[in-house]
C-alpha positions as CSV (number, residue, x, y, z in Angstrom):
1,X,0.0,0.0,0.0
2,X,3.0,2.1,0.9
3,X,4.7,1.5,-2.5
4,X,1.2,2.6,-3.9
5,X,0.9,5.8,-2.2
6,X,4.2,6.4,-2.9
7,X,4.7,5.5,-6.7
8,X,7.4,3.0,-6.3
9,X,7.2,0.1,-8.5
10,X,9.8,-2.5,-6.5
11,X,10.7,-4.0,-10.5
12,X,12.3,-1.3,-11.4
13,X,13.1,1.6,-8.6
14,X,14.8,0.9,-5.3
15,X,13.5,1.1,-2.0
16,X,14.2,4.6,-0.2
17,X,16.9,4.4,2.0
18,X,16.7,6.1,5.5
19,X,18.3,9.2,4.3
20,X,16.7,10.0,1.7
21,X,13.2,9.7,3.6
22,X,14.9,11.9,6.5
23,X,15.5,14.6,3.5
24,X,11.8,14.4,1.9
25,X,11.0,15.2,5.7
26,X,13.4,18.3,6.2
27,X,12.5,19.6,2.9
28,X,8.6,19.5,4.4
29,X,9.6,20.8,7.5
30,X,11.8,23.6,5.8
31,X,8.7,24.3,3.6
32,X,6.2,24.2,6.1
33,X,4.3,21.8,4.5
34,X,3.8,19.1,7.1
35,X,0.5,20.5,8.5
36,X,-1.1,20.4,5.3
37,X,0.3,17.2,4.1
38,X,-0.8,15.7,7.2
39,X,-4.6,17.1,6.2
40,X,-4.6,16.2,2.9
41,X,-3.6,12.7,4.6
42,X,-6.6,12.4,6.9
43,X,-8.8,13.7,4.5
44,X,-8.1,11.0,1.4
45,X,-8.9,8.5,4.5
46,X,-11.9,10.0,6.0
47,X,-13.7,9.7,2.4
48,X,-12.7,6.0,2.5
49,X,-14.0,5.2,6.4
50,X,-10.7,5.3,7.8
51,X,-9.0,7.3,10.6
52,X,-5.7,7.4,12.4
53,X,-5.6,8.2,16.0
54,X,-3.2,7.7,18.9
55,X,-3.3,4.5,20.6
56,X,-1.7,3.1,23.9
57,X,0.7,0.2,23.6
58,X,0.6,-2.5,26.0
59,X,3.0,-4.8,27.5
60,X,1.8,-8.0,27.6
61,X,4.6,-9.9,29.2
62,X,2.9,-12.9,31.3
63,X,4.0,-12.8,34.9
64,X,4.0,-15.4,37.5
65,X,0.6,-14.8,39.5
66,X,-1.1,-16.4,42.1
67,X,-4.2,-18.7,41.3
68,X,-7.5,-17.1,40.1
69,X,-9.4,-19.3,43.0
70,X,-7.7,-17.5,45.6
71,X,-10.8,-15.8,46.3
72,X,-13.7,-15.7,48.9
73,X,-15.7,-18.0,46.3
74,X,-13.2,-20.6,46.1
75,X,-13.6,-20.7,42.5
76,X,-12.6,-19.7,39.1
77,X,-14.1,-16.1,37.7
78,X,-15.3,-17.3,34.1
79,X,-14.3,-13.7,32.6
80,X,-10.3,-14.8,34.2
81,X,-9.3,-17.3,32.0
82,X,-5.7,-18.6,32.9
83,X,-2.4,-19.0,30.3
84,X,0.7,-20.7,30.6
85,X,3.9,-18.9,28.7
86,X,4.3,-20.4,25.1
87,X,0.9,-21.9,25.6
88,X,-2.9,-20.4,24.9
């Protein structure tokens, strides 16, 4: 989709290389021109449904924890499901 957006047909151009992405991005800045890029941006996607926000990433690193039935039930909460690392 990138290579779309961008133009680049992978057959016959090469990839852009760091540098020359950092460049396109100071010659916006120097111009001014991020703001209204960005616009333009949003705008293409809001007439197809789409729409980028900010999102929070979370760490989901499973930790050694104590049993789900240590509570005063005695038994498992159905909306606590239990995992194993490596394992569903």
């Amino acid at each position: 989709m990138v290579r779309r957006f961008a133009g680049i047909d992978l057959r016959y151009e090469p990839v852009p290389d760091e540098t020359t992405i950092l460049n396109f991005r100071h010659l916006l800045e120097c111009h001014e021109l991020c703001s209204q890029l960005l616009k333009e941006v949003n705008d293409y996607l809001a007439t197809r449904g789409l729409r980028v926000s900010t999102g929070t990433i979370v760490d989901a690193t499973i930790i050694h924890a104590p049993s789900s039935t240590k509570n005063e039930a005695k038994a498992r909460d159905p909306e606590m499901p239990q995992t194993r690392k490596g394992k569903q």
